[in-house]
C-alpha positions in Angstrom: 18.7 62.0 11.2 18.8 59.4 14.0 19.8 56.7 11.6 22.2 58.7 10.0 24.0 59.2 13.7 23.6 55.8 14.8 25.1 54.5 11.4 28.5 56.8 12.7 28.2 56.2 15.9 27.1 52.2 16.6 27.5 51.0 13.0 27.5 47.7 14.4 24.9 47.9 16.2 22.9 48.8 13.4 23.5 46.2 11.1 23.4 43.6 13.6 19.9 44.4 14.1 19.6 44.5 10.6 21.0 41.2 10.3 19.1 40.0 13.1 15.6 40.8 11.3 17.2 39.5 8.3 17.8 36.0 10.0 14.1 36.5 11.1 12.5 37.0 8.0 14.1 34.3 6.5 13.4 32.1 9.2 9.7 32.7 8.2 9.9 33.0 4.8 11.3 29.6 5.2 8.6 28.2 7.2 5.9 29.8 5.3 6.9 28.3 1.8 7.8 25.2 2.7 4.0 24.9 4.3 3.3 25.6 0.8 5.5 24.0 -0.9 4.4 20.8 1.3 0.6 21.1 0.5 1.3 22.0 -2.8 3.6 18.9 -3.8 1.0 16.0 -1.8 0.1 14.3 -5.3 4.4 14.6 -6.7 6.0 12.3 -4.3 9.8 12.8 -5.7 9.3 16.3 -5.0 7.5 15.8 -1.7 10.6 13.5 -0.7 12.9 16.3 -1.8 11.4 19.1 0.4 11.5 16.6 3.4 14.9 15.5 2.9 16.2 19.4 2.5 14.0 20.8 5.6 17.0 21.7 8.2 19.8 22.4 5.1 17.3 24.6 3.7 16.6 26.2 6.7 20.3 26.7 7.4 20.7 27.8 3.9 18.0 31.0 4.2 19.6 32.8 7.0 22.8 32.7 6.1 22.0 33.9 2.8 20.2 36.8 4.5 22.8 37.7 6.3 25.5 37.7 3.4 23.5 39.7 1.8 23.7 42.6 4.7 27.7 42.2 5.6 27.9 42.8 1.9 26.3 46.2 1.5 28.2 47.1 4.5 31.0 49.7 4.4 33.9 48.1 3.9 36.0 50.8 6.5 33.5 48.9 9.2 35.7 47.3 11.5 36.5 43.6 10.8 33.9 43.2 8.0 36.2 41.2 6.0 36.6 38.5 8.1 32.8 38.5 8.9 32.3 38.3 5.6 34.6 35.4 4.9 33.2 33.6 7.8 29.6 33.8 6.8 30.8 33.1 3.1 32.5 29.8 4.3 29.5 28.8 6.4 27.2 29.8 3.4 29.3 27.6 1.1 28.8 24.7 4.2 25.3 25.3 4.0 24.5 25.0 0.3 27.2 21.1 0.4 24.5 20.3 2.5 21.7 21.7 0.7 22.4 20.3 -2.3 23.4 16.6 -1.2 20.3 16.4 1.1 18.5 17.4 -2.8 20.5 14.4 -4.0 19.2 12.3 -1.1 15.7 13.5 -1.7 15.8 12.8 -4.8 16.7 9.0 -4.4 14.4 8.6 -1.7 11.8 9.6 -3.7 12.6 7.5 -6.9 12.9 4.8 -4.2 9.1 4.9 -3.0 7.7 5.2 -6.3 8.8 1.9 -6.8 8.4 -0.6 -3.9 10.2 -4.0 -3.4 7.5 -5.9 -1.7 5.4 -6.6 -5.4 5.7 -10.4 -6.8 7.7 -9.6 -9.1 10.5 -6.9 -8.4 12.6 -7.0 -10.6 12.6 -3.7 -12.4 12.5 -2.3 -8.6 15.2 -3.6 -7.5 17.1 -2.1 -10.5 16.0 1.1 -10.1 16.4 1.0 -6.0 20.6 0.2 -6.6 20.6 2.8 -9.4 19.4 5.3 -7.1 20.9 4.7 -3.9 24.6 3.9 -5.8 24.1 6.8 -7.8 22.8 9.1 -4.9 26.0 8.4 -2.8 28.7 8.8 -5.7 27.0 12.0 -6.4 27.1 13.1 -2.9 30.6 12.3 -2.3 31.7 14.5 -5.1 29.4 17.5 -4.3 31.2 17.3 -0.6 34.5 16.8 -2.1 33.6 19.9 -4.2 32.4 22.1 -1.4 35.3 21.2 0.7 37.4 22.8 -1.9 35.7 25.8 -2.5 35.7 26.5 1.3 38.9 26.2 1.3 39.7 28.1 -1.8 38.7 31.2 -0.2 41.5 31.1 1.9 44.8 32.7 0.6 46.7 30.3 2.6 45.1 27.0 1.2 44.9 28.1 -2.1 49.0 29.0 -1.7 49.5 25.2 -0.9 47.4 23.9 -3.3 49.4 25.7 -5.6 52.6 24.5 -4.6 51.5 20.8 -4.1 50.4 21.0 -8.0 53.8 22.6 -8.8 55.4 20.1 -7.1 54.1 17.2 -8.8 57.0 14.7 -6.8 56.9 12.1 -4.1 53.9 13.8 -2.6 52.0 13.6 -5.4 52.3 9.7 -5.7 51.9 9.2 -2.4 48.6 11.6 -2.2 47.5 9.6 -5.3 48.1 5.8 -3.8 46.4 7.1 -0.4 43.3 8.2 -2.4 43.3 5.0 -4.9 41.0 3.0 -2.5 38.7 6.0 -2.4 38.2 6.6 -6.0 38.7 3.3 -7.0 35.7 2.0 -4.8 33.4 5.6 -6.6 34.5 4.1 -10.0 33.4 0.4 -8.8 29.6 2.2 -7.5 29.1 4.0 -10.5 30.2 0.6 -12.9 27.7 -1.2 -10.6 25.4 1.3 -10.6 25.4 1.1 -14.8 26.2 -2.4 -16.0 24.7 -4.1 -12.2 25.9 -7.6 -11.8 24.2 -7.1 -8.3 21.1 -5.2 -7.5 19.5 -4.4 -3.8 17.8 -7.9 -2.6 19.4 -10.1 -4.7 20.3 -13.2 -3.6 24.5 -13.9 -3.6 26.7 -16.2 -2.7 30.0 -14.7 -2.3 33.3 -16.8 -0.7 31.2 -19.8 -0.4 28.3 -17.5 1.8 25.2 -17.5 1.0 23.3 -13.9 1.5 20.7 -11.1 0.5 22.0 -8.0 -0.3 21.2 -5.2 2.2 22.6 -2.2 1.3 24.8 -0.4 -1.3 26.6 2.0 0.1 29.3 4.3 -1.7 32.3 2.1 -0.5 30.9 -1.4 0.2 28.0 -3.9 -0.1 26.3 -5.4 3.1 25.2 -8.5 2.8 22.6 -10.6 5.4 23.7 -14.1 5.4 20.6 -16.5 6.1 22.0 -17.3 10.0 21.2 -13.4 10.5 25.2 -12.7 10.6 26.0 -9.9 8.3 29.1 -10.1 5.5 30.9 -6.0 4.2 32.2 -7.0 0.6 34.1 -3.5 -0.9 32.3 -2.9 -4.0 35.7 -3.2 -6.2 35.3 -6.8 -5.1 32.7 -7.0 -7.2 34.5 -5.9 -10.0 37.2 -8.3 -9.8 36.2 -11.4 -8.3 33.7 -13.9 -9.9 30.7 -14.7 -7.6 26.9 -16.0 -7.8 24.2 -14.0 -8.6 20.8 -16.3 -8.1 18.0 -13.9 -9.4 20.3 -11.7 -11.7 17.4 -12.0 -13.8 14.3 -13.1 -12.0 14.1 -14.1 -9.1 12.3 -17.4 -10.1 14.7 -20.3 -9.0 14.7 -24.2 -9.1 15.1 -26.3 -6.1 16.9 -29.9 -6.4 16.3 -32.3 -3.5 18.6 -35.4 -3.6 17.6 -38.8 -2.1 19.6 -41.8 -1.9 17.9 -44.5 -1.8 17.8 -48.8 -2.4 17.5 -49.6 -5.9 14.2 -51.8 -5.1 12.6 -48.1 -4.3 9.2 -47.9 -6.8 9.9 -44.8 -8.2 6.5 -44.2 -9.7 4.6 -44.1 -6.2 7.7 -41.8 -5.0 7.0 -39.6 -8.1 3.4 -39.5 -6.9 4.0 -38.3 -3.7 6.5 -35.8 -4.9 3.9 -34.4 -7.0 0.9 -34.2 -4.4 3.5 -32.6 -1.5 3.9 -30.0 -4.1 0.5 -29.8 -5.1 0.0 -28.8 -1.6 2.6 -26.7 -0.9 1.9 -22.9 -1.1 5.4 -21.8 -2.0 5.2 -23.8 -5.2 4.8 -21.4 -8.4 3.3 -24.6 -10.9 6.5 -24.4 -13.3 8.4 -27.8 -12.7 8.2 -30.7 -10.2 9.7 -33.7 -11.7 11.4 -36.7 -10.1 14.2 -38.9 -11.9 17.4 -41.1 -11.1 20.4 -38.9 -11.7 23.3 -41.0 -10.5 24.0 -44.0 -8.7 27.2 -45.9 -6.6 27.7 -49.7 -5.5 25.0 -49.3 -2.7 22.2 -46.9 -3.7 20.6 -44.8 -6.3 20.5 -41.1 -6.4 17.1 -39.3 -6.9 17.0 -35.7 -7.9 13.6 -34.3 -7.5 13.4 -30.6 -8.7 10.8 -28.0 -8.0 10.5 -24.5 -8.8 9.4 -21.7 -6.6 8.6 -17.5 -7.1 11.4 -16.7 -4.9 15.0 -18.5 -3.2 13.1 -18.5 0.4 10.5 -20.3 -1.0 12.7 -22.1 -2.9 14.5 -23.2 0.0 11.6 -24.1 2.2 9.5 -25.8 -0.5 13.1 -28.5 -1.0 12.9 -28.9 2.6 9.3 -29.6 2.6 9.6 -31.9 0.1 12.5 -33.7 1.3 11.1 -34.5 5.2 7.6 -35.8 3.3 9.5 -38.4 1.0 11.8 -39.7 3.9 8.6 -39.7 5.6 6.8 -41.7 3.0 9.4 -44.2 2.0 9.9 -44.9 6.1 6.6 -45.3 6.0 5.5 -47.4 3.0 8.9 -48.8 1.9 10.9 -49.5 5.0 13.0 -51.7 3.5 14.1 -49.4 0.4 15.8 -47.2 3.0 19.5 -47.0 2.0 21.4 -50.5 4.0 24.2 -52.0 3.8 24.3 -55.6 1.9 26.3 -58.5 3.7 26.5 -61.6 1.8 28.3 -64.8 3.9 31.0 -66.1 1.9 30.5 -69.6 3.2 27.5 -69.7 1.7 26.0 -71.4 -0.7 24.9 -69.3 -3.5 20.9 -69.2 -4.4 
């Protein structure tokens, strides 16, 4: 009999407190599972990332529900219901964009730790890291894109516009669809690189004559770390369009060529030598090639190309340099007088 009064007399009251100890239980309910949820998932680590990534969406997502549920069964002669309703409705709809993109992250950051980058070879890693991450952000883009326009939908006003921009179908229209062409054009671009991937997380580009890593993919452009630390933002259409270098596009194996030029009285078979024990010694050599030969020469000196292989471009890089200050060194050393020089003969002499 109390209820019944309090229900005519404070109605709101009533199911305010109702709503309250909705918000409450679902508060705990929230806490409780995910404890559960937590301990149960230790040995699944995509779904482990999954509840991690959706902690604070989820517990956004539980209360609101809750308290859907009670402005629904409401009367619907209580007192500006409707537009609690509808503003619980559009922060519901908020909530579950969220939700579901911070699933999407989850998801990608867990693919991403079952497979690390830091093996010898990671390849197959790096393939799956880029279709995850590029995949991840295309997908979130269009679950936010979609949520935006079911919030709005619920409004009679928006959904009037919409309406009449579709029925118009003139200058608008072109002009709405060349503002949005960079957008969508870059999505198209991440999901083509995503599929086909001419570039991959950590590979090694050189793009415009710059040499760089790539850092991150993200839904609109590729970040790449140049080897002086400086940092280079490519759009991903670029990609798309534009030829460029990919240097471990499918290992990331690479052979180094050092270039000498030296006197044409250089021994080349004690240079060879040396070559071969600097790599011998070197640990960033992988025991594929070292070889040393005369590629080319001009009216003063010879050219010697000596090429060596390495696991990685880094290594690749150091071992040339390595190999390069030990043969000046040598031939400075040994052969002072094969050094490259300039000959001078006196044309008032008399020849030999």
């Amino acid at each position: 009999m109390q209820l019944a009064e309090l229900l005519q007399n404070h109605p709101w009251a009533v199911f305010t407190a109702v709503a309250l100890a909705a918000v409450i239980g679902a508060m705990v309910a929230h806490r409780v599972g995910r404890a559960v949820l937590m301990r149960l998932t230790r040995d699944a680590p995509v779904i482990h990332a999954v509840l991690e990534a959706t902690e604070r969406a989820a517990g956004a997502v539980l209360p609101l529900a809750a308290m859907q549920v009670v402005w629904t069964v409401a009367p619907n002669d209580l007192v500006h219901i409707a537009a609690v309703r509808h503003t619980n409705g559009v922060l519901l709809i908020i909530a579950l964009t969220w939700l579901a993109t911070r699933v999407v992250a989850g998801l990608s950051n867990g693919i991403v730790a079952r497979h690390p980058v830091t093996v010898q070879d990671n390849l197959q890693a790096r393939r799956i890291h880029t279709q995850a991450k590029v995949l991840a952000r295309s997908a979130m883009v269009l679950i936010s894109l979609g949520g935006v326009a079911m919030a709005l939908m619920t409004f009679p006003g928006a959904r009037q516009l919409g309406a009449s921009l579709l029925a118009s179908a003139g200058v608008l229209g072109i002009v709405g669809g060349m503002a949005a062409r960079p957008v969508f054009s870059n999505l198209i671009a991440g999901l083509q690189l995503a599929l086909a991937q001419p570039i991959r997380m950590d590979d090694v580009l050189i793009v415009k004559g710059e040499n760089g890593r790539v850092e991150e993919i993200t839904g609109t452009y590729v970040v790449l770390k140049l080897w002086d630390e400086r940092r280079m933002i490519v759009p991903l259409q670029w990609f798309i369009e534009n030829p460029f270098e990919n240097w471990t596009r499918s290992t990331s194996q690479l052979l180094q060529s050092v270039f000498l030029h030296l006197d044409f009285a250089t021994p080349l078979e004690p240079l060879r030598a040396e070559a071969q024990r600097v790599v011998e010694e070197a640990h960033e050599w992988d025991e594929r090639v070292c070889s040393l030969m005369v590629t080319d020469t001009t009216e003063r000196t010879m050219k010697v190309r000596i090429l060596v292989s390495a696991a990685s471009s880094g290594q690749a890089f150091d071992l040339g340099c390595k190999v390069r200050e030990a043969l000046i060194a040598f031939v400075a050393r040994e052969y002072p007088a094969c050094l490259p020089r300039m000959r001078w003969m006196d044309p008032q002499a008399e020849p030999a």
